[in-house]
C-alpha positions in Angstrom: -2.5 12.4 3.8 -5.1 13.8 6.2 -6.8 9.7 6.0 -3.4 8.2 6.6 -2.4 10.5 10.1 -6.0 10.3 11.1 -5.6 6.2 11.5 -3.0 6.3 14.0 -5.6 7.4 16.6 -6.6 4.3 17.3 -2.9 3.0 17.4 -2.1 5.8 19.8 -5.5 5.5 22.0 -5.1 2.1 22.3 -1.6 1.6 23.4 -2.1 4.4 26.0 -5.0 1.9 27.4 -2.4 -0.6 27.8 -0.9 1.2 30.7 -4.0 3.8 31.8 -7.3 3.4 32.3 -9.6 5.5 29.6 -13.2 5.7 29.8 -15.5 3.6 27.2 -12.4 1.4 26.4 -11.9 -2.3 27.1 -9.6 -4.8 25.7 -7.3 -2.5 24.5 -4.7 -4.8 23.7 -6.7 -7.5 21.2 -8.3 -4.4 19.5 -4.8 -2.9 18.9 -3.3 -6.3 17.8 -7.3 -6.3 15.1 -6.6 -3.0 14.1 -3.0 -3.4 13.4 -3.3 -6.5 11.5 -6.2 -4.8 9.7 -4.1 -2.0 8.6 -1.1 -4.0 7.8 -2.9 -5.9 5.2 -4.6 -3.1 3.9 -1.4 -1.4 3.5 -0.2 -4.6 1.7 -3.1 -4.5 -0.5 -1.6 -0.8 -2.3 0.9 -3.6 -3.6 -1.7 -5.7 -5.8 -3.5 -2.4 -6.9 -0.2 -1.4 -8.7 0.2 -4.7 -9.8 -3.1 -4.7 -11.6 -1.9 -1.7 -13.9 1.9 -3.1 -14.0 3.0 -3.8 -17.5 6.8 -4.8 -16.5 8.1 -7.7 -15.2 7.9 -6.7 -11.9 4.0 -7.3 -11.7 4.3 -10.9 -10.4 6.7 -9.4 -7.3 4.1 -7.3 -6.4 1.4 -9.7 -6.4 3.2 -12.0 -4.3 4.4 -9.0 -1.5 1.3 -7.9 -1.4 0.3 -10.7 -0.1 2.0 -11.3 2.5 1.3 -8.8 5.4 -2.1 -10.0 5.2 -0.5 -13.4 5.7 1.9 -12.0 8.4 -1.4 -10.1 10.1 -3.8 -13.5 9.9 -0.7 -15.1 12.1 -0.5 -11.9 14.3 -4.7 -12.8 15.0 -4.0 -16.3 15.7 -1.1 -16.4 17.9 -0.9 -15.1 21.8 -0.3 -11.5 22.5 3.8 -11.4 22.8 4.5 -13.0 19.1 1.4 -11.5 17.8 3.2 -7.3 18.3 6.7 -8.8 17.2 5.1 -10.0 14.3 3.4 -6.8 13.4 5.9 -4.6 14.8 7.9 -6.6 12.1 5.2 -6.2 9.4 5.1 -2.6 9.3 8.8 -2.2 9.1 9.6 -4.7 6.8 6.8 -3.5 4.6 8.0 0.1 4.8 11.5 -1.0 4.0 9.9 -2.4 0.7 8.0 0.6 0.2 11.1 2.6 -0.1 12.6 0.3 -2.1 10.3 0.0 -4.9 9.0 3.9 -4.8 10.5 4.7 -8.1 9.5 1.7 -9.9 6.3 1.3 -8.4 5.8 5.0 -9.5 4.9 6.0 -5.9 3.8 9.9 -5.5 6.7 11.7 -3.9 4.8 12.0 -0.6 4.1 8.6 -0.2 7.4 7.4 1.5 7.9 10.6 3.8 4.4 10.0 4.8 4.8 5.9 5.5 7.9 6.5 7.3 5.9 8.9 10.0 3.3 6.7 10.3 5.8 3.7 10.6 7.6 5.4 13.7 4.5 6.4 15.2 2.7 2.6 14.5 6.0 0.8 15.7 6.4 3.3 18.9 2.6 1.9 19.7 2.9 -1.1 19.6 6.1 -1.2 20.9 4.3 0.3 24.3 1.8 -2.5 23.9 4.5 -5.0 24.0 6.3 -3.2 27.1 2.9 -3.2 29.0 2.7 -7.1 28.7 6.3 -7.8 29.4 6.7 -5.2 32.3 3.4 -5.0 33.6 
């Protein structure tokens, strides 16, 4: 759990650079928009590692979702700035409203979803503040 809080300090440095000035840090924005599309398909990836010990017929559902927030997050790299955050800011709930769905038949530790949902709020809040800094400078 420690791991999974610890990576929203990038999240939450580097929306604060969107609208302050911090030392050491440039380009805050495009190495948010990296690091969120980095995460999101990491987080994806949890998907395919419980497919690979699925013995139901639910194993080819999670091969295919897990798939595509790295999909979703390849887009997010390739597009401009505004559709780039929607489309994460999209990724990470959409993928958490999976998440939930499938915790019991995924077998999902109990503090799996709690966790997710905290660090859901926190990632959508940031870059939610990225996407206000572009559209309201």
């Amino acid at each position: 759990m420690l791991l999974g809080y610890a990576g929203l300090v990038p999240f939450i440095t580097f929306s604060i650079r969107c609208w302050v000035s911090l030392p050491f840090v440039t380009d805050a924005l495009s190495v948010l928009i990296a690091y969120a599309a980095i995460i999101l398909s990491f987080m994806g990836a949890i998907h395919w590692g419980i497919a690979m010990f699925a013995t139901d017929k639910g194993r080819s559902q999670y091969l295919v979702i897990s798939v595509i927030p790295a999909l979703a997050a390849w887009v997010a790299l390739i597009t401009s700035v505004i559709p780039a955050l929607a489309i994460l800011i999209l990724g990470f709930i959409a993928l958490y409203a999976y998440d939930s769905a499938v915790e019991k038949p995924q077998g999902l530790p109990a503090w799996y979803i709690p966790m997710r949902r905290n660090l859901t709020i926190v990632v959508t809040l940031c870059l939610g503040a990225a996407y206000m800094s572009v559209v309201m400078p």
